[in-house]
N, C-alpha and C positions, 0 to 999 in steps of 0.2 A: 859799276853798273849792275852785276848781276845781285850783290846785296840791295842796294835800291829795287831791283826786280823780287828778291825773298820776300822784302819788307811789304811790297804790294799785292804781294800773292796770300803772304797770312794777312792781310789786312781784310782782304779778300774773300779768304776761309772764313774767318773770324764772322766778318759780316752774316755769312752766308748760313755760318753758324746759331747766330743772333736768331737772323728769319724762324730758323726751323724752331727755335727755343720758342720763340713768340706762337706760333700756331698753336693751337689746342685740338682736342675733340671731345667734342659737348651733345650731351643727348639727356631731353626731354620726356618724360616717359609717364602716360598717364594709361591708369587700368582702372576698369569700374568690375566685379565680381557683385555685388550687395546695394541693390537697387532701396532707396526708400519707398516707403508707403505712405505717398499723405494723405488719402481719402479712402472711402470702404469701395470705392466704386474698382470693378473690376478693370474696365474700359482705361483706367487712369494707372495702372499696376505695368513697369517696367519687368520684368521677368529677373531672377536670379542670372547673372552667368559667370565666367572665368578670367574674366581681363587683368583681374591682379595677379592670378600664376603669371599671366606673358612676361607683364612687368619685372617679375620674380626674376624668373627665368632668364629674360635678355639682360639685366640687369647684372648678372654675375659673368655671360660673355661679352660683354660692352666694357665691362671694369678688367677684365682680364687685355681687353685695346687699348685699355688706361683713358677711357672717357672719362670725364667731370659728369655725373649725374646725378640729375634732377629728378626725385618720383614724385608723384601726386595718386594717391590709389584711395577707392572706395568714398567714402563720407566725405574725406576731404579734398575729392575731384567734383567738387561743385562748380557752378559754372563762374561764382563769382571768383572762388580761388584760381580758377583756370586763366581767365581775365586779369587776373593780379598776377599771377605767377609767369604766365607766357611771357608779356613784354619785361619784367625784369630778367626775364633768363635769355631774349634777346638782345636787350642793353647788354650783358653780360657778353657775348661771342666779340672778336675783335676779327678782321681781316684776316682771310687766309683760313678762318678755324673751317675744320667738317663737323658738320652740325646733323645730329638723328634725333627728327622725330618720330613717335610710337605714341597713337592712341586705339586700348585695344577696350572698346563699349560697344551699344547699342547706335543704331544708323536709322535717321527716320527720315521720308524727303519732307518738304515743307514748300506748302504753298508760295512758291512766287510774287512778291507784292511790288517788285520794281521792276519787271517788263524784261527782264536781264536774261531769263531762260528761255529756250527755246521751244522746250516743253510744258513749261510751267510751273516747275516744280525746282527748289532749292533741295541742294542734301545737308543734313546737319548731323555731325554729332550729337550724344544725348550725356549729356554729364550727370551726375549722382541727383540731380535737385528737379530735374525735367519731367515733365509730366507729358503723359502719350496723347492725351487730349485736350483740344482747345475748350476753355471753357468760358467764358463770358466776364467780366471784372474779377476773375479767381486767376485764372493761367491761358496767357495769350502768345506763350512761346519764349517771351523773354530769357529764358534757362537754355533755351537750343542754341547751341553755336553753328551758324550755319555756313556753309562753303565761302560765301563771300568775306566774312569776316574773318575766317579760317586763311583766304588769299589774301587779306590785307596786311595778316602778321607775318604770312609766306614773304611777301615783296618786300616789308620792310628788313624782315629777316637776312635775303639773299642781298638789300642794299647795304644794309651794316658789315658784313664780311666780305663782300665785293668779289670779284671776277675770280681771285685766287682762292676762294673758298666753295664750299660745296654743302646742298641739302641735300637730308633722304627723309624723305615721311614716308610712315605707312601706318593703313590705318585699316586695322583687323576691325571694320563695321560691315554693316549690310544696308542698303538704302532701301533694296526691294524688300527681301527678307518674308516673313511668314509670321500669322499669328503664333504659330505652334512652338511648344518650349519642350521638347518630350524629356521624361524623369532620367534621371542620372544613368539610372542600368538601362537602358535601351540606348544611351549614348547618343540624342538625337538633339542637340541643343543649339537653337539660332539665334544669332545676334541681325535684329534689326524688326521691322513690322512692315506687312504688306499696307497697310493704312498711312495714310498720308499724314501729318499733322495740317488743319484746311480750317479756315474760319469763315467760313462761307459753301463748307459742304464737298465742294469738290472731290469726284474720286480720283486717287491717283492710277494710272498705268504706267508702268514702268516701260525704259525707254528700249528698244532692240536695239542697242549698238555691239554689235559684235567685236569694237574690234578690240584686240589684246593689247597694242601699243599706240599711245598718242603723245603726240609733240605739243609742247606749251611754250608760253612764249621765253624766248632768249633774249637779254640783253649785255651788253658789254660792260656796263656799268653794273649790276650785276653778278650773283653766282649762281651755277647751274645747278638746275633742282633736278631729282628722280624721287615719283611718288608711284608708294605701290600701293594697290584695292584689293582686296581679299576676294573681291567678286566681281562681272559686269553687273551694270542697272537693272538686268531684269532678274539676274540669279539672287540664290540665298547664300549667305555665309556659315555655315558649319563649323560647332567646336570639334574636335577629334578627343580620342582618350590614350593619353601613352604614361606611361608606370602611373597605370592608377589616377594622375590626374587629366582632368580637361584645361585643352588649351586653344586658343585660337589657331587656326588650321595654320593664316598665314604666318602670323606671330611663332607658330612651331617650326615653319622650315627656316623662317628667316633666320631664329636661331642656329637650327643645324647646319645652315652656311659658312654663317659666320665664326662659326668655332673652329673651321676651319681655313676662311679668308678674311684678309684684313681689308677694314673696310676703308674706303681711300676713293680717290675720284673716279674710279673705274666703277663700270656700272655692270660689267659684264656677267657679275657673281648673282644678278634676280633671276639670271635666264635657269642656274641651276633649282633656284628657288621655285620656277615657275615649270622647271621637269619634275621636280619631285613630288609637288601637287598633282599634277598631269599622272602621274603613276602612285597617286595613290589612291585606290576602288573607292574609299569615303568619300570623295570630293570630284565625284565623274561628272556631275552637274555644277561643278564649280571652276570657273578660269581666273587667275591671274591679272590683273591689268593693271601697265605700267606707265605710268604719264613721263617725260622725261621734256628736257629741252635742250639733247646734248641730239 
């Protein structure tokens, strides 16, 4: 009897061993630093910023967790490779895996055209190919990825890996943000525009939600997401400067979390994320906020 009982205990391990074998961790990682110019029009001109250091950066403590990753950085974070590359890198996750997304660019809202907002206004990432202005049979947005479709590859994402798995996005943008881009040495550099993208004129107002944590939806079928914002709706995003280079403020802590916790389905390691922002003098006008569904 008790060799019959050996026999089903390593069968047992074995198994259990398999599981763990099977899991992954896979992270996504897109940075824009080098904005194109396709018109002389100023109005149309993205700003330079740093989103390929983040890349860089998380990039070397993500591979140190033993993630599989994925980069997409500068020229070749267009919106169509982004569209191409996201859903194969979703086919790609199996059941169980923890999955990090990381897009660290420009943030613009975007006129609402399906009744879906409450305010009016969509948020979009701005990928390498997007232009700041709507302009008539030239550029009518088609290049901005916006929240909704951003959710569609989220749901299909947390369906493919299912209950036993886990997302984290974060996305070092600014949706309110500021015209102002100030020079290197003043250290004053924003990702995102206070200008709406609107085809019909509309100005935007960004929205007062104060709050620092919001719940999204849970299901069983299923995996649990936590998304962190580098800002609320009405604030701006801020690069900071450490040895010499500019990095995304959030994309910086998130890093220095992580190189020292593993990241795994516990959610508890944003809150240090979201102290050291909190304490640091550059980003006293800037909070944290963290959507989650746990």
């Amino acid at each position: 009897m008790m060799f019959r009982n050996n026999i089903i205990i390593g069968i047992l391990l074995f198994l259990c061993a398999l599981s763990a074998q099977s899991q992954s961790k896979r992270a996504f990682l897109v940075g824009i630093s080098k904005y194109t110019y396709l018109t002389k029009s100023s109005d149309d001109i993205w700003s330079n910023i740093h989103g390929a250091n983040d890349v860089e950066l998380l990039s070397l403590t993500l591979k140190k967790q033993n993630f599989i990753i994925k980069k997409i950085t500068d020229k070749a974070a267009t919106a169509k490779q982004i569209r191409k590359e996201l859903p194969r890198f979703i086919s790609s996750c199996q059941p169980g895996d923890i999955v990090y997304l990381h897009f660290s660019c420009h943030g613009q809202p975007v006129e609402d055209l399906n009744g879906d907002e409450d305010d009016g206004w969509d948020e979009a990432i701005v990928p390498f190919d997007a232009l700041k202005v709507y302009q008539k049979k030239k550029y009518t947005g088609e290049n901005h990825i916006i929240d909704d479709e951003l959710n569609g590859y989220l749901r299909s994402l947390r369906t493919k890996i299912g209950a036993k798995g886990f997302v984290y996005v974060v996305i070092d943008a600014c949706h309110a943000g500021s015209s102002y881009r100030g020079e290197e040495e003043d250290g004053v550099i924003i990702r995102g525009t206070n200008r709406g993208f609107t085809s019909t004129g509309k100005r935007f107002a960004p929205r007062l939600d104060k709050r620092g944590k919001i719940r999204v939806e849970k299901s069983p079928s299923m995996a649990n997401i936590c998304i962190l914002e580098a800002c609320r709706p009405y604030q701006v995003n801020s690069e900071i400067k450490e040895n010499g280079k500019f990095y995304g403020s959030l994309s910086f802590y998130v890093d220095k979390v992580l190189r020292t916790t593993k990241l795994d389905k516990k959610i508890s390691w944003t809150e240090k994320v979201a102290s050291l922002m909190n304490r640091d003098a550059r980003l006293v006008r800037q909070n944290l906020v963290v959507e989650s569904s746990l």
